[in-house]
C-alpha positions as CSV (number, residue, x, y, z in Angstrom):
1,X,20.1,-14.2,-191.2
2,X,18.1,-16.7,-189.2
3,X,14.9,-15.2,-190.9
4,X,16.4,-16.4,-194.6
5,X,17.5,-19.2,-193.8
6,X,14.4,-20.4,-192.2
7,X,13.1,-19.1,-195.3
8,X,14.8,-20.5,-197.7
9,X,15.0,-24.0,-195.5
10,X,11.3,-24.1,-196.0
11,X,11.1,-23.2,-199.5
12,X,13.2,-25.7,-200.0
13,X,11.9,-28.5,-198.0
14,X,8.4,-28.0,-199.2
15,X,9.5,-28.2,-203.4
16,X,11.4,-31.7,-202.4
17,X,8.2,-33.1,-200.9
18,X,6.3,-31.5,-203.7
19,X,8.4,-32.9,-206.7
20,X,8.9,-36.0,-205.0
21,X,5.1,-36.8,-204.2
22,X,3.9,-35.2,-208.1
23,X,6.6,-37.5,-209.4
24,X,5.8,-41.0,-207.5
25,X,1.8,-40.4,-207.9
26,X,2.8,-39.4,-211.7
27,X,4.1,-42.9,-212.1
28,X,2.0,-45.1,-209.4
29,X,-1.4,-43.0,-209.2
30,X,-3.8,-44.4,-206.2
31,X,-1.9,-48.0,-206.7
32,X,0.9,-46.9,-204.4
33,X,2.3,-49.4,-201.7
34,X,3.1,-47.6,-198.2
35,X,5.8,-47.2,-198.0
36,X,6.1,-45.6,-201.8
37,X,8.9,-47.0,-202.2
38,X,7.9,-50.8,-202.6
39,X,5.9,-49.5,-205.6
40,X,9.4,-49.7,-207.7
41,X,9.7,-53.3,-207.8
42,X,11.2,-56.2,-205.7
43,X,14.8,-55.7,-205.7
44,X,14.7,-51.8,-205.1
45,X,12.4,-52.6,-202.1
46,X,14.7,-55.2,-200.7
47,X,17.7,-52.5,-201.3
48,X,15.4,-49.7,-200.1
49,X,14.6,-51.8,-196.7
50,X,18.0,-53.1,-196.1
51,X,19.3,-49.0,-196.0
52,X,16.5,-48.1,-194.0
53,X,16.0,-50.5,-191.7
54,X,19.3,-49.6,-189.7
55,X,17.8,-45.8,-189.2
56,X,14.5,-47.1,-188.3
57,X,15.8,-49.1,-185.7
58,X,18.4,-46.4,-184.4
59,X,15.5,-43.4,-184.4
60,X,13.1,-45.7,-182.4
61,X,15.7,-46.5,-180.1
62,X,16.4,-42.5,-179.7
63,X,13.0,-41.5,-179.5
64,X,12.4,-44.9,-177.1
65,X,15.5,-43.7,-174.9
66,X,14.1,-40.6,-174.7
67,X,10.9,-41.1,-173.4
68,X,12.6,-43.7,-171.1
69,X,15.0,-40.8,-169.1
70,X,11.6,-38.6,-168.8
71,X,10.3,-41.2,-166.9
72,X,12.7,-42.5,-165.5
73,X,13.9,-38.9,-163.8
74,X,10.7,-37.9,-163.1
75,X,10.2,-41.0,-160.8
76,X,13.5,-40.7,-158.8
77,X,13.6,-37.3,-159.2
78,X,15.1,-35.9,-155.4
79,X,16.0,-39.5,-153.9
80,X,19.4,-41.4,-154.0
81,X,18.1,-44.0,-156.7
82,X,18.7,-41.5,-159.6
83,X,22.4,-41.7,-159.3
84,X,23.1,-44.4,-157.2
85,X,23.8,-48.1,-158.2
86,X,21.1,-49.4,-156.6
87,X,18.5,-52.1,-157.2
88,X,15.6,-49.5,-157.9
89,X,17.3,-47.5,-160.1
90,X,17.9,-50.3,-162.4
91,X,14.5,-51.9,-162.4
92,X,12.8,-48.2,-163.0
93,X,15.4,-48.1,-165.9
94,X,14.3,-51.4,-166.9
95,X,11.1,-51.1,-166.3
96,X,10.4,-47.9,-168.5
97,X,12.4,-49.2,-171.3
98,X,10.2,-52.7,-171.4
99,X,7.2,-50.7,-170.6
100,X,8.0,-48.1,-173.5
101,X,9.1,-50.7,-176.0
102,X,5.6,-53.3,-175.1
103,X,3.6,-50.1,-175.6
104,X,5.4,-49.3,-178.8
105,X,4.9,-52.7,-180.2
106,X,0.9,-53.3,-179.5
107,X,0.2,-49.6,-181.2
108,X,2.5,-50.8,-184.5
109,X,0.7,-54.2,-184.2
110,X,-2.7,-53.4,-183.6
111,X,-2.4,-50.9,-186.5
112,X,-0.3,-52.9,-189.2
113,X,-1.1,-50.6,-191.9
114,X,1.2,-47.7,-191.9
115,X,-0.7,-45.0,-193.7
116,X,-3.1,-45.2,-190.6
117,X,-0.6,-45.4,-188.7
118,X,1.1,-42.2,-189.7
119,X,-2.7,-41.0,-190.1
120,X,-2.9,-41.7,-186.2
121,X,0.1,-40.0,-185.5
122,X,-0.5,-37.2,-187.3
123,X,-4.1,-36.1,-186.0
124,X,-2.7,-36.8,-182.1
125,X,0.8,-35.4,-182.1
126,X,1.0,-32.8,-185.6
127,X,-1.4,-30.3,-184.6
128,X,-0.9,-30.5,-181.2
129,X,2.9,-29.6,-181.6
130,X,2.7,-27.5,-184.8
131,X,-0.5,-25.7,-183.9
132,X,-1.6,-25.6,-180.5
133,X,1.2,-25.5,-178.6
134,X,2.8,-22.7,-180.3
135,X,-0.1,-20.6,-180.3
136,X,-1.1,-21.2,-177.2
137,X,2.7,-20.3,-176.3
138,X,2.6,-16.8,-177.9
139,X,-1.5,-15.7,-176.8
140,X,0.8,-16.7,-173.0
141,X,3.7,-14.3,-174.1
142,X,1.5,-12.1,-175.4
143,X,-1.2,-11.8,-173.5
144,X,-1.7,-7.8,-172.9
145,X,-2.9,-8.0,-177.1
146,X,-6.1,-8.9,-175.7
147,X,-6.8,-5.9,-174.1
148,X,-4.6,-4.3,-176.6
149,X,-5.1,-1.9,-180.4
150,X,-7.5,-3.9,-182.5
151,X,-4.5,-4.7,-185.0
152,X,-3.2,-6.6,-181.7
153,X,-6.5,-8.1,-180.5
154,X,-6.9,-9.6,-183.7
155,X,-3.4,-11.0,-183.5
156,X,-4.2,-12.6,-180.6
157,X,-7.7,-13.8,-182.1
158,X,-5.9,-14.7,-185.0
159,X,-3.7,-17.5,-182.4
160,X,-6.8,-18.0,-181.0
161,X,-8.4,-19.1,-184.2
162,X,-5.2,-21.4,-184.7
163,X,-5.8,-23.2,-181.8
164,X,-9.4,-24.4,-182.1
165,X,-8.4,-25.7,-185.7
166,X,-5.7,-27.2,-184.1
167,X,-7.7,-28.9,-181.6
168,X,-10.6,-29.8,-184.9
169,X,-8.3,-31.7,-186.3
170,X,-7.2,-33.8,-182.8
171,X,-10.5,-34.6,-182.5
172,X,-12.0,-34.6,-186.5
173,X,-8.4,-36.2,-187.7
174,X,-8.4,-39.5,-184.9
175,X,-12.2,-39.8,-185.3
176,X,-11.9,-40.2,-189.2
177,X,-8.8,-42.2,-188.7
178,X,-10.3,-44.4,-186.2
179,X,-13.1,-45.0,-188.8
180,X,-11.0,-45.6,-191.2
181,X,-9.2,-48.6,-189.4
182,X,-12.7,-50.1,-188.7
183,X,-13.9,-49.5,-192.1
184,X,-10.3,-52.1,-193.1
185,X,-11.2,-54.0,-190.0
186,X,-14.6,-54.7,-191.5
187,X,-14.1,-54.9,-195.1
188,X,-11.1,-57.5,-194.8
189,X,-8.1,-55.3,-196.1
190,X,-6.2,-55.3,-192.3
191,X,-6.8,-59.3,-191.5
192,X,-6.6,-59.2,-187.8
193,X,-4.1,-57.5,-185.2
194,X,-0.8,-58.9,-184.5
195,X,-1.2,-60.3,-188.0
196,X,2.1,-60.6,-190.1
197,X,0.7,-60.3,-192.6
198,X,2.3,-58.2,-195.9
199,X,-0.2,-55.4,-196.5
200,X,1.8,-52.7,-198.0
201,X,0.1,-53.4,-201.6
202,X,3.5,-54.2,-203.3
């Protein structure tokens, strides 16, 4: 059953994305604002922005909290601090939350356009976790395929293959991406960092 459903969960997911991207770049073509959805006028983009805003704010804040406790345990990880009331337990607390958040805010800042943004993201954190890791998880699983039939070593070569793409496009995706934010650097579309600027093209 878990089989279907992953199935039919991808299936699914992928002709949303599809019909939802053919349909906005039907309508906007390459004049599309980022976020897409500032590309249907003023008063849908205030509504849009006013629902979303309350998620954005509440995933960061997850995702922020998160990173915070890994921190925060592995620093106090076999002393009294981690459960204990005591000054240095709150300031580590403190301290990785303020250090997490600052961080958070110069990488948003210094990259105020969001499609490079995600574009960052995207070549340092999606193949990483959706290629190399996994593959490099199974060739460790299944290691004896190396020295295994040839239907099995080329399993294994087959993960193998998966991650050096993976690990092209960490190094091909952020070098084109960090090009890319020159290239607007340069040419005058990204003004300057920590620039308030409104440069989502709507």
């Amino acid at each position: 059953d878990y089989r279907k459903a992953a199935i039919l969960t991808g299936l699914l997911v992928g002709a949303l994305y599809l019909s939802f991207s053919l349909v906005i770049y039907r309508w906007c073509g390459i004049w599309i604002a980022t976020p897409a959805f500032g590309s249907a006028g003023t008063l849908f983009k205030k509504i849009s922005y006013g629902i979303a805003l309350p998620g954005l704010v509440i995933g960061v804040a997850i995702y922020q909290h998160v990173a915070a406790k890994l921190l925060f345990v592995r620093m106090l990880r076999d002393t009294r601090h981690l459960q204990e009331n005591t000054v240095i337990h709150w300031s580590t607390w403190l301290g990785a939350n303020l250090l997490l958040g600052a961080l958070g805010f110069i990488i948003a800042e210094a990259v105020p356009i969001l499609n490079y943004l995600l574009g960052l993201a995207g070549s340092l954190c999606f193949a990483p976790f959706s290629l190399i890791f996994p593959a490099l998880l199974w060739m460790h699983d299944f290691r004896s395929y190396r020295a295994g039939s040839r239907s099995q070593q080329a399993m294994y070569g087959a993960h193998a293959l998966i991650v050096l793409v993976g690990m092209f496009m960490v190094v091909g995706g952020t070098y084109g991406v960090a090009v890319s934010i020159k290239q607007a650097y340069d040419s005058g579309m990204i003004g300057k960092a920590f620039d308030c600027a409104d440069n989502s093209g709507s």
